[in-house]
C-alpha positions as CSV (number, residue, x, y, z in Angstrom):
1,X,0.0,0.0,0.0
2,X,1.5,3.5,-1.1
3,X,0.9,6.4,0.9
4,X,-1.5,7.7,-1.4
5,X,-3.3,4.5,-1.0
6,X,-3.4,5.2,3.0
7,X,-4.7,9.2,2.7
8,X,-6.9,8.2,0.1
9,X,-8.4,5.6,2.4
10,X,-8.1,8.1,5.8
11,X,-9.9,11.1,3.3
12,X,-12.8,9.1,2.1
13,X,-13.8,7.9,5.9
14,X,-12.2,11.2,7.6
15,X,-16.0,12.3,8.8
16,X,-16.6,8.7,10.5
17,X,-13.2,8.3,11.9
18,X,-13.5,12.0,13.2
19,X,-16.8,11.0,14.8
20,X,-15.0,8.3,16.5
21,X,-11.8,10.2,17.4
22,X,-14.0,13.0,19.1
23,X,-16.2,10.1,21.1
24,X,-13.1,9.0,22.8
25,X,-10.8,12.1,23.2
26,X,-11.6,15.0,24.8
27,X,-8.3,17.2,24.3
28,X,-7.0,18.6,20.9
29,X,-3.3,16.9,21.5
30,X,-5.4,13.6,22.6
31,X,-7.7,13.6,19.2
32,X,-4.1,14.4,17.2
33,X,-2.5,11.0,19.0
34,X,-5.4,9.0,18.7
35,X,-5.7,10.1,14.6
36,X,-2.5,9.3,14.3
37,X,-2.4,5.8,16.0
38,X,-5.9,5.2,13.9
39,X,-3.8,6.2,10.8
40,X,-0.9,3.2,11.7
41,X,-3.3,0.7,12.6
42,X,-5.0,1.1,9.2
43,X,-1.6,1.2,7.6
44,X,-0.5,-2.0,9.3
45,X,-4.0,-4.3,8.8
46,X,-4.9,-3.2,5.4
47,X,-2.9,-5.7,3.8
48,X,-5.0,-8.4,5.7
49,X,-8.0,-7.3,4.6
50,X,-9.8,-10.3,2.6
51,X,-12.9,-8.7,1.5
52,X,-15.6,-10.3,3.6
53,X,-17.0,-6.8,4.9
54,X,-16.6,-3.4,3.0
55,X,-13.4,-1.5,3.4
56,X,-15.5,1.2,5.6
57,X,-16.7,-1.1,8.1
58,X,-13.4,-2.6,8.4
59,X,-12.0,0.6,8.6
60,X,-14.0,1.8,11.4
61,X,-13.9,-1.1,13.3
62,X,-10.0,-1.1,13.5
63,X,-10.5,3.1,14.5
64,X,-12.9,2.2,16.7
65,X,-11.0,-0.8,18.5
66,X,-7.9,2.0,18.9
67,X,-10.1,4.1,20.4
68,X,-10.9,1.9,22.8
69,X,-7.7,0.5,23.4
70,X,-6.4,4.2,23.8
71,X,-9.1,5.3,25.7
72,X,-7.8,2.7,28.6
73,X,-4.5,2.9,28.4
74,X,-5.3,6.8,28.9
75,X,-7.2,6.3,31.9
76,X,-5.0,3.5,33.6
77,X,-1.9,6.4,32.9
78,X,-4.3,9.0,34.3
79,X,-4.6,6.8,37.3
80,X,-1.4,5.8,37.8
81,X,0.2,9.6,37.4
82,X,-2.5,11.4,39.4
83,X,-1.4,15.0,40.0
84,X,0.3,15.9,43.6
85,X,-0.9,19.1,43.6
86,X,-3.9,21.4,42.7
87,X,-3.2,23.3,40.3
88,X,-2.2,26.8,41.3
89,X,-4.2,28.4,37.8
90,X,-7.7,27.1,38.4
91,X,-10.0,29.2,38.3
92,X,-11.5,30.3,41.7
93,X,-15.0,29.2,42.8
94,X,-16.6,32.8,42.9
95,X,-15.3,33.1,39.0
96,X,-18.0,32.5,36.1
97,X,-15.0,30.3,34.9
98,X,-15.8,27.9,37.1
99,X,-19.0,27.6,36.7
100,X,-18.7,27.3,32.8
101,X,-15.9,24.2,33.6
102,X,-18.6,23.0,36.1
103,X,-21.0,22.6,33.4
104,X,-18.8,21.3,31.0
105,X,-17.9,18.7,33.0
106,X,-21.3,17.7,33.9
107,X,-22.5,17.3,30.5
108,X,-19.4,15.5,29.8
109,X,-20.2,12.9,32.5
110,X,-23.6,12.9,31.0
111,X,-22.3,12.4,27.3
112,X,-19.9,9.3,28.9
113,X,-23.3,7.9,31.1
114,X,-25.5,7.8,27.7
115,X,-25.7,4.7,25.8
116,X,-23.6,4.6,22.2
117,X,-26.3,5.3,20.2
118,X,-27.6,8.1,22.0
119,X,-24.4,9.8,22.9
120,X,-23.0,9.5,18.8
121,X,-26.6,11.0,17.8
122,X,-26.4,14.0,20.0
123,X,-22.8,14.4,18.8
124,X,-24.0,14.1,15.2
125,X,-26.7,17.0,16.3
126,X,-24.3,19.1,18.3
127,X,-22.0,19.0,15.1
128,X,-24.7,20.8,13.2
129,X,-25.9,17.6,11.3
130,X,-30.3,17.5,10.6
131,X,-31.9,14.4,11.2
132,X,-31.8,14.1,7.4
133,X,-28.1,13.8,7.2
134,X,-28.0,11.8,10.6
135,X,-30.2,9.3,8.7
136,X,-28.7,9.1,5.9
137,X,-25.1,8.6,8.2
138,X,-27.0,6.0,9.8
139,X,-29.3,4.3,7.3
140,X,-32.4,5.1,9.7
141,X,-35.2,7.1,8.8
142,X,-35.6,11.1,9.6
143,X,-38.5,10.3,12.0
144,X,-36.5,7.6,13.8
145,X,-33.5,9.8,14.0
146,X,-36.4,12.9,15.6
147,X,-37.4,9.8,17.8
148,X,-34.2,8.9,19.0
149,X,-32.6,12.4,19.2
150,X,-35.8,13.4,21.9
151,X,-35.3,10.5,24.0
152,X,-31.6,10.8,23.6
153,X,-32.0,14.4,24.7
154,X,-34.5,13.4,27.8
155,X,-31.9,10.9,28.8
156,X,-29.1,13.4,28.9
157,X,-31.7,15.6,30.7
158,X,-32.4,13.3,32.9
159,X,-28.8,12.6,34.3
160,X,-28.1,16.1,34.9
161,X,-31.1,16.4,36.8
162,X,-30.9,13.0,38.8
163,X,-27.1,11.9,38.3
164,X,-26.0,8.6,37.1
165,X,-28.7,6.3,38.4
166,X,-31.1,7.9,36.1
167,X,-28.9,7.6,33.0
168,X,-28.2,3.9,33.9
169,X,-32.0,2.9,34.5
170,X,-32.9,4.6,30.5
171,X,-30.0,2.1,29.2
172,X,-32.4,-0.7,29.4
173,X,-35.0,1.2,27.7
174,X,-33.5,1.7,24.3
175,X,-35.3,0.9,20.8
């Protein structure tokens, strides 16, 4: 495989492995490692490919099996290298800083609590997508994708309202 082979391949799925990349990482310089260790993995396995699935699903399997893989390796090193101090430039609790981090990380925890296939749909909406293009992304129909986006919405409403017991108790509910 030539190089052009390997950005021809990265360019044609660079939406979906974006949508994975940004599910997994939350900081620039992690989505930049992670695109890049997506980018060898692809390298290194597309010569095994045998053609029983389409190249895109065998793409995005391998970038999402990184993504997992470097989303725990990333949190093992985050617990092993906990910080020994606070840091001296946080933003103090009377700042509307704080509150803006506070609220951020809340709907981060809710984003993380979803299940998949709410948390990529309110991604796909957040990134400006309709439920048109979401359906066509997903092969669903517009009123499914209205469906699913409201109840996705609820859920995430839901856990910030009630925490994580709420979010857990709508996983079993899922069409």
């Amino acid at each position: 495989m030539t190089t052009g082979d390997l950005q021809r391949l990265l360019s044609t799925h660079s939406a979906e492995i974006e949508r994975i990349v940004r599910r997994y990482a939350t900081s620039e310089m992690d989505r930049d490692d992670l695109r890049q260790e997506i980018a060898i993995a692809i390298w290194q396995a597309i010569p095994r490919f045998l053609g029983h699935s389409t190249t895109r699903t065998y793409l995005l399997r391998i970038a999402q099996n990184r993504a997992v893989t470097f989303s725990l390796r990333r949190a093992r090193n985050r617990a092993l290298f906990r910080p020994l101090e606070v840091d001296p430039e946080a933003p103090s609790r009377d700042s509307g800083e704080h509150d803006l981090e506070f609220l951020q990380l809340q709907i981060g925890l809710a984003m993380k609590a979803l299940p998949p296939q709410h948390h990529e749909l309110l991604t796909l909406s957040a990134a400006g997508y309709s439920p048109m293009q979401i359906a066509a992304q997903t092969g669903r129909t517009p009123g499914a994708i209205r469906i699913a986006l409201h109840r996705a919405r609820e859920a995430a409403k839901k856990y910030l309202r009630h925490g994580s017991d709420a979010a857990r108790s709508d996983k079993d509910g899922l069409p």
